[in-house]
C-alpha positions as a Markdown table, in Angstrom:
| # | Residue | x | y | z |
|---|---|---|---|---|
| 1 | Unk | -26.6 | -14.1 | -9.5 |
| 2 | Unk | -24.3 | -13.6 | -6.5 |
| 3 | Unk | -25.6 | -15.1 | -3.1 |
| 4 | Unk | -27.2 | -12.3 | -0.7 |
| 5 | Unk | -24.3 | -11.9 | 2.3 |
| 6 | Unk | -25.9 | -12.7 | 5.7 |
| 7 | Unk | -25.0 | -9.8 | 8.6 |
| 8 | Unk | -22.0 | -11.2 | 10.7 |
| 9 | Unk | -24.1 | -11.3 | 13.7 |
| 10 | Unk | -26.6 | -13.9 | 11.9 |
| 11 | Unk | -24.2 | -16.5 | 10.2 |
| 12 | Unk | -22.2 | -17.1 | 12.8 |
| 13 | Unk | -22.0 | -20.7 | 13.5 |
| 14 | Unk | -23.2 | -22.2 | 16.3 |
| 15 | Unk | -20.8 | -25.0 | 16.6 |
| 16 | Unk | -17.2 | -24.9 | 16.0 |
| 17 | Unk | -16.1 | -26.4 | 12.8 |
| 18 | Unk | -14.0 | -29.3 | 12.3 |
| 19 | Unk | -10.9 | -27.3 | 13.1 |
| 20 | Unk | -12.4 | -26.2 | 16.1 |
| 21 | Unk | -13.0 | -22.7 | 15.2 |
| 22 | Unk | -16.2 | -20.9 | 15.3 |
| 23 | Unk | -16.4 | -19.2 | 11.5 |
| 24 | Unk | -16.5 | -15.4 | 11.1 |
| 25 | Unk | -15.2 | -13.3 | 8.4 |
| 26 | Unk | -11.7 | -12.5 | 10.6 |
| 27 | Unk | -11.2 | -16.0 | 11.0 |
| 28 | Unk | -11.9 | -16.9 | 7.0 |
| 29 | Unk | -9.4 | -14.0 | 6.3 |
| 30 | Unk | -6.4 | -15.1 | 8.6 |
| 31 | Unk | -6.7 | -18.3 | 7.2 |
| 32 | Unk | -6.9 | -17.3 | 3.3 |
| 33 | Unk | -3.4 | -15.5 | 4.4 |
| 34 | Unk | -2.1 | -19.4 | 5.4 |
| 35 | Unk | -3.7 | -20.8 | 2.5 |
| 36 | Unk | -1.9 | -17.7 | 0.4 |
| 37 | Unk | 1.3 | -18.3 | 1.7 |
| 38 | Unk | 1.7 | -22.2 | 1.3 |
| 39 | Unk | -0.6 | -22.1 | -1.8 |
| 40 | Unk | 0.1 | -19.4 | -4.1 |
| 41 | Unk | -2.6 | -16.8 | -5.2 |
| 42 | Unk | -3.8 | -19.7 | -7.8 |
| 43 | Unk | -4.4 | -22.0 | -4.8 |
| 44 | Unk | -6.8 | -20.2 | -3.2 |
| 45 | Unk | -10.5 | -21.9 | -3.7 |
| 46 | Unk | -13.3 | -22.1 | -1.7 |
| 47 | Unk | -12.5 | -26.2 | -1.5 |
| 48 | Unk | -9.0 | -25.5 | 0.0 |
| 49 | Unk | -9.9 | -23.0 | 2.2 |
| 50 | Unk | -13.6 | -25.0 | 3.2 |
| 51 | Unk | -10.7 | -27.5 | 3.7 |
| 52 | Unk | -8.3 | -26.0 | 6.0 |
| 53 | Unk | -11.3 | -24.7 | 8.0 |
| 54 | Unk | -13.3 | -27.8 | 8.6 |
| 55 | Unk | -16.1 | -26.6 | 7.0 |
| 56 | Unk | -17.6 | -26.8 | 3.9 |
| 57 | Unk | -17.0 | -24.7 | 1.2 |
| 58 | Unk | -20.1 | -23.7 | 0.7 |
| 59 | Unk | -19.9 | -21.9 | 4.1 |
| 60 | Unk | -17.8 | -19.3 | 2.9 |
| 61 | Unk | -20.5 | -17.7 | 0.8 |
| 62 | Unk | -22.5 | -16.8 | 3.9 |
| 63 | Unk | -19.6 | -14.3 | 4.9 |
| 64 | Unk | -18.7 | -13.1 | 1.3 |
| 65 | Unk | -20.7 | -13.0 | -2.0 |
| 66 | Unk | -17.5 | -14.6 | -3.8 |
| 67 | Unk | -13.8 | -15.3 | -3.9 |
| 68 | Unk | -13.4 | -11.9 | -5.5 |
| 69 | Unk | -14.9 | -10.1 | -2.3 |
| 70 | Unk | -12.7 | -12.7 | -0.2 |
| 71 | Unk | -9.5 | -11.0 | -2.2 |
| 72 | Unk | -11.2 | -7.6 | -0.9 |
| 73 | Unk | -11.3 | -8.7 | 2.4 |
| 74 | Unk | -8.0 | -9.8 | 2.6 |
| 75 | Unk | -6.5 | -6.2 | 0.9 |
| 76 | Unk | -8.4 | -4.6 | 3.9 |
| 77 | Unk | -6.7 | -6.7 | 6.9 |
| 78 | Unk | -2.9 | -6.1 | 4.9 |
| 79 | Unk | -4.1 | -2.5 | 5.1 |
| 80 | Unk | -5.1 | -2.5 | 9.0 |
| 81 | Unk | -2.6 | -4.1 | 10.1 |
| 82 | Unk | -0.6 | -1.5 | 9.0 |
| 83 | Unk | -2.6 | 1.1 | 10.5 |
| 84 | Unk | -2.3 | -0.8 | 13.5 |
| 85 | Unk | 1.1 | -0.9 | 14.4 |
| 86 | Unk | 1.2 | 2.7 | 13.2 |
| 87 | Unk | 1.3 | 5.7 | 15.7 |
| 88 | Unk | 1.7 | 9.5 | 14.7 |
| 89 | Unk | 2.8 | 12.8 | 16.4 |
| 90 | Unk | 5.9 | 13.4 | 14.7 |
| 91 | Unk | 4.8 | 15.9 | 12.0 |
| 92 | Unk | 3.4 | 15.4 | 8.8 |
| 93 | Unk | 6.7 | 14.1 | 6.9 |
| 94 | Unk | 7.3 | 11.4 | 9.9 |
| 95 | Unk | 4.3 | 10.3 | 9.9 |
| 96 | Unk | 3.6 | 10.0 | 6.3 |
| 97 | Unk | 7.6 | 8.2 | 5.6 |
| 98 | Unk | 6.6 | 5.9 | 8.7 |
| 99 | Unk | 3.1 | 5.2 | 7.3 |
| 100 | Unk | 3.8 | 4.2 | 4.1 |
| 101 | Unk | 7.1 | 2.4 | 5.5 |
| 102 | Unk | 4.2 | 0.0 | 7.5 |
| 103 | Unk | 1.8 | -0.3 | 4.6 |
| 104 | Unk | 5.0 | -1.8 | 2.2 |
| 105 | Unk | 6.1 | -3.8 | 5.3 |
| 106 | Unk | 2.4 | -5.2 | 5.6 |
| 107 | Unk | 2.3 | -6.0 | 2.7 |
| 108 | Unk | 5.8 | -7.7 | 2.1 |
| 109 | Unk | 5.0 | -9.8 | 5.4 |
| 110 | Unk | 2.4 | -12.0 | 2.9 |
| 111 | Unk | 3.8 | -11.8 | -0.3 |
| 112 | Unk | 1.3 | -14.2 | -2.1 |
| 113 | Unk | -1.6 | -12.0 | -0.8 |
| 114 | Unk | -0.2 | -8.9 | -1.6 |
| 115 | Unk | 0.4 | -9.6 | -5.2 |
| 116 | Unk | -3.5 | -10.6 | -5.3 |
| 117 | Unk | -4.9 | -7.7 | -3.9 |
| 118 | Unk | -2.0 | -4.6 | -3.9 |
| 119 | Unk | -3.9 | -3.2 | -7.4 |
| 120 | Unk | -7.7 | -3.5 | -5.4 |
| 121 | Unk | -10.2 | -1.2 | -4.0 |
| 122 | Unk | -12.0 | -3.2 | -1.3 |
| 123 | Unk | -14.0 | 0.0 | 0.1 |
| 124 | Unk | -14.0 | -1.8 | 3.7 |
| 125 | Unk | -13.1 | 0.0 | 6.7 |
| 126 | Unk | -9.3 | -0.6 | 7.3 |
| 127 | Unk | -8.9 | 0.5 | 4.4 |
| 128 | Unk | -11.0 | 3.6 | 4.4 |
| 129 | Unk | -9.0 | 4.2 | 7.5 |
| 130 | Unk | -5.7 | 4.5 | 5.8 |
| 131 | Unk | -7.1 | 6.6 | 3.4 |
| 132 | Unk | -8.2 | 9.2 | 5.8 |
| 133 | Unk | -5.3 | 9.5 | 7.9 |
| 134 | Unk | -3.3 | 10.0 | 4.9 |
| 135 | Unk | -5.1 | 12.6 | 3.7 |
| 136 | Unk | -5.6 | 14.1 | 7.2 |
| 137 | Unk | -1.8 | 14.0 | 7.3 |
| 138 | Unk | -1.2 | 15.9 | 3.8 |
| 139 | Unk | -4.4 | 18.7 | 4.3 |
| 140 | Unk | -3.2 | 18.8 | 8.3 |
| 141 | Unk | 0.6 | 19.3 | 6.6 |
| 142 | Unk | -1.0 | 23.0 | 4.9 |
| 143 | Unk | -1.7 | 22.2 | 1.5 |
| 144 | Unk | -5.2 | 23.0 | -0.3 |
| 145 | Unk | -7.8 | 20.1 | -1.1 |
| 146 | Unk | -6.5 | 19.6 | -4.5 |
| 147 | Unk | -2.7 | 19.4 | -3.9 |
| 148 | Unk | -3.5 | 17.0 | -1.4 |
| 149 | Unk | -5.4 | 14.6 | -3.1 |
| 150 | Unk | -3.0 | 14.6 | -6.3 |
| 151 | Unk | -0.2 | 13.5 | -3.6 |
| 152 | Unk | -2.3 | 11.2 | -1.8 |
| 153 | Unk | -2.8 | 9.4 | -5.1 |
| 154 | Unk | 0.9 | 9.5 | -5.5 |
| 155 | Unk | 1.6 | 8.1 | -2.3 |
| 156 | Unk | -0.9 | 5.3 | -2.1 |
| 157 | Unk | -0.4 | 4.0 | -5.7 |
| 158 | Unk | 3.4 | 4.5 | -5.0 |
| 159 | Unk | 3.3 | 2.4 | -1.7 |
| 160 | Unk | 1.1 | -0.3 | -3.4 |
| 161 | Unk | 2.9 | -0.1 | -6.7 |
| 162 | Unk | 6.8 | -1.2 | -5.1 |
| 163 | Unk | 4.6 | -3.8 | -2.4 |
| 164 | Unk | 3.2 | -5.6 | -5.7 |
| 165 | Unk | 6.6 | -5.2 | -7.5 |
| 166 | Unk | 8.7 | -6.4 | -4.4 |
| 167 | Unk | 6.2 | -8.9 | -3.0 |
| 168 | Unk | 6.4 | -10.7 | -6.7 |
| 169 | Unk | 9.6 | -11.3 | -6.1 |
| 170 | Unk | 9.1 | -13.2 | -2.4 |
| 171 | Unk | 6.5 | -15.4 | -4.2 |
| 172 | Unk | 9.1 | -16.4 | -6.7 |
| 173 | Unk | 10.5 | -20.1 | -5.8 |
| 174 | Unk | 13.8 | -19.6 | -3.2 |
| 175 | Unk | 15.3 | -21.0 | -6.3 |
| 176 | Unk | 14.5 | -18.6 | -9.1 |
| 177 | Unk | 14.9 | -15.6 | -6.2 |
| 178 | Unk | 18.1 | -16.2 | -5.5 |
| 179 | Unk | 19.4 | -16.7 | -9.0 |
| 180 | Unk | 17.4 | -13.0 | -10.1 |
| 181 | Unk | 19.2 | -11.5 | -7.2 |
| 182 | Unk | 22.5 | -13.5 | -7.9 |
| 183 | Unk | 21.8 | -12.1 | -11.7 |
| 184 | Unk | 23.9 | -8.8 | -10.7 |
| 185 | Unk | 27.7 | -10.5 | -9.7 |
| 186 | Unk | 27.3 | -13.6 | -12.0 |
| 187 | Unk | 26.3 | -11.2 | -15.0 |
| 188 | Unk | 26.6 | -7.5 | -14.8 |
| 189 | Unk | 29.6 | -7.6 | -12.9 |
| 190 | Unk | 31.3 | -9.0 | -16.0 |
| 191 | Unk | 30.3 | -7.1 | -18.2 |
| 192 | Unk | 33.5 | -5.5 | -20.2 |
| 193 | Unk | 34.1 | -1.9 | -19.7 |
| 194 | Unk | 34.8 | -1.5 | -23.5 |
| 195 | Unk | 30.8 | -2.3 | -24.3 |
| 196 | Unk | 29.5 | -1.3 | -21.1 |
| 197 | Unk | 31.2 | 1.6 | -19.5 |
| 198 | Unk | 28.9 | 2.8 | -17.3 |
| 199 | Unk | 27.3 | -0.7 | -15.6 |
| 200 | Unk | 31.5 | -1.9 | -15.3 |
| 201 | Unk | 31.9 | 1.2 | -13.5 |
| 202 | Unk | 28.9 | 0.5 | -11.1 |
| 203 | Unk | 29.0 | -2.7 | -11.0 |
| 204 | Unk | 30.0 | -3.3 | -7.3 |
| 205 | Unk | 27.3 | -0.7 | -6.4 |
| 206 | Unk | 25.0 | -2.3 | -8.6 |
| 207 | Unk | 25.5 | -5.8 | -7.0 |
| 208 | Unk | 24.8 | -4.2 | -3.4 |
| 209 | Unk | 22.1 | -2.1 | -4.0 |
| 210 | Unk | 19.9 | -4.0 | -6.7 |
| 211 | Unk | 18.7 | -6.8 | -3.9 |
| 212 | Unk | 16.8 | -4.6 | -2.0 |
| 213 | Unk | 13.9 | -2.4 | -2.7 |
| 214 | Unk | 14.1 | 0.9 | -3.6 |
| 215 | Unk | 10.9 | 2.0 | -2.0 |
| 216 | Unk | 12.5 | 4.3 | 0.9 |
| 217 | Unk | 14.5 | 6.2 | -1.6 |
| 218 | Unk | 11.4 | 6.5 | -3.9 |
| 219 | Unk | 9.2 | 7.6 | -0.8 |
| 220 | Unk | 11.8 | 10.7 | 0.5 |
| 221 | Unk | 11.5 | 12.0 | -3.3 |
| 222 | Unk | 8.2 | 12.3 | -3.2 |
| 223 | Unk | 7.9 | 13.4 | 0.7 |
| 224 | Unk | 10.6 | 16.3 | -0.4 |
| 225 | Unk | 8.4 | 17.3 | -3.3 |
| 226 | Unk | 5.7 | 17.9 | -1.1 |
| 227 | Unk | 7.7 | 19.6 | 1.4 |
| 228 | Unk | 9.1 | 21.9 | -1.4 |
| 229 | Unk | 5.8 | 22.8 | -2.2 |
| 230 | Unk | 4.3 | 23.8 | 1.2 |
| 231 | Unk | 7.8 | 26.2 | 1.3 |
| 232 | Unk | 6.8 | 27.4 | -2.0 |
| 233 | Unk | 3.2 | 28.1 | -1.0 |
| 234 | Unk | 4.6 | 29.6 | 2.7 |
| 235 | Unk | 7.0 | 32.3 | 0.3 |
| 236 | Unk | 3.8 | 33.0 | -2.1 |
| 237 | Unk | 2.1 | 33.6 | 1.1 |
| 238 | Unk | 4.8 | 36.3 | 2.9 |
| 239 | Unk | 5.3 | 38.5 | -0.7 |
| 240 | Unk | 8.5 | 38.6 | -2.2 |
| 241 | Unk | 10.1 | 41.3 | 0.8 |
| 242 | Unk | 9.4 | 38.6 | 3.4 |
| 243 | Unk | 6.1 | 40.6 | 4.8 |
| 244 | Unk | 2.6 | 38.7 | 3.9 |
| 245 | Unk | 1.5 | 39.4 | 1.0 |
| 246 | Unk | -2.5 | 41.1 | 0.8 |
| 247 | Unk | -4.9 | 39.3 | -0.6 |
| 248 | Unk | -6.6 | 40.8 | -4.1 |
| 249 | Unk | -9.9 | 41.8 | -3.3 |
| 250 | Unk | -12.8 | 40.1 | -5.0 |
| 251 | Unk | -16.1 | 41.1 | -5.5 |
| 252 | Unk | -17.9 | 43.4 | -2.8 |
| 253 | Unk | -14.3 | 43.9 | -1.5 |
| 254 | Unk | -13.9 | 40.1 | -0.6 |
| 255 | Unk | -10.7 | 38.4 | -0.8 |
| 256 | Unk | -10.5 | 36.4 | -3.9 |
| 257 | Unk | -9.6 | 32.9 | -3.5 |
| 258 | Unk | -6.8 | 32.2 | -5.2 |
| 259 | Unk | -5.9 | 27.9 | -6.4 |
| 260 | Unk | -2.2 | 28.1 | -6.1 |
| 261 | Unk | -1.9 | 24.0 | -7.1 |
| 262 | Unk | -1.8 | 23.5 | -10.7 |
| 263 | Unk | -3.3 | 20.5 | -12.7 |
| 264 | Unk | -6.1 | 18.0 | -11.7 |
């Protein structure tokens, strides 16, 4: 049965450990990120990080019920951080490109630790956070509760999708990186035009492009299919001679409310 986790204001430790630090959960977290980054996701144990610490390991399960709400923790700091070098006021598209831009960046800066939590809901409040502005962005942006939530799911599983896919390769060995990347002019580029017409007519392009993540591009498709349907919904709205269209009327001569976004 997991341990019951003690209030951060009645675990903290009176003296500092070992380290010198005095334990709380943001200072567990930052170092889980060290531990992460010069240990690998399968390094991460309570002995390690009781290690690097000063402290025993035991210690750790006054601030979280297990390793697994640890991994939680650490999902939620990748996502504040993000949120906190964030600032909006540029309209909804700017804000949402520069948003997502900062979440994949966040993420990219610890590789190792966002390949162990990218695909987790911690429910914490960073981010909860994220999640709200997101959706504040897309409902602020004109589109009805339903359209908005079916592209905030595309956005944050996009964003978290390409930070697992691209942070797997930064854990990779510099070694077995390099040769992946190295992959498209040792190999493709060679390729004979007679077999492969199509890759030996890209193949310089290929080489370029294939390094570096294709995230951006990704992102400014889906931005511009929200933005075509906000202009759809904006014609719908002024009729088809450009003046706005009237409302059916509903029962008792209400206006009936129309769900112009298709599908869950």
């Amino acid at each position: 049965m997991p341990k019951k986790v003690v209030p951060e204001e009645a675990r903290r430790r009176r003296r500092p450990t070992r380290q010198g630090a005095v334990l709380s959960e943001t200072v567990i977290v930052r170092t889980a990120l060290r531990v992460l980054r010069e240990h690998g996701t399968a390094g991460l144990t309570a002995r390690r990080l009781g290690a690097a610490l000063g402290a025993d390991p035991s210690t750790l399960y006054r601030y979280f019920t297990g390793m697994d709400d640890l991994a939680r923790a650490v999902g939620n700091e990748l996502m504040g951080r993000a949120l906190d070098g964030w600032t909006g006021g540029r309209g909804w598209r700017a804000d949402l490109r520069s948003l997502g831009l900062a979440l994949h960046s966040s993420y990219l800066a610890h590789p190792q630790a966002a390949v162990l939590t990218a695909s987790r809901v911690s429910g914490r409040p960073r981010e909860i956070a994220v999640d709200e502005a997101v959706l504040g962005l897309l409902r602020g942006a004109g589109l009805p509760d339903r359209a908005a939530v079916r592209f905030y799911h595309a956005f944050i599983d996009l964003t978290l999708a390409f930070a697992a896919l691209d942070a797997g390769a930064l854990a990779l060995p510099e070694e077995a990186r390099r040769a992946d990347e190295n992959m498209w002019a040792s190999t493709y580029a060679r390729l004979p035009a007679a077999s492969h017409p199509n890759i030996a007519a890209t193949a310089d392009r290929l080489a370029a492009r294939m390094p570096h993540s294709a995230y951006p591009v990704v992102l400014d498709t889906l931005l511009d299919g929200i933005a075509a349907e906000l202009a759809a919904s904006a014609q719908l709205d002024r009729g088809t001679d450009g003046r706005p269209a009237q409302p059916d009327q509903g029962m008792a001569g209400r206006p009936a409310q129309v769900e112009r976004d298709s599908g869950p």
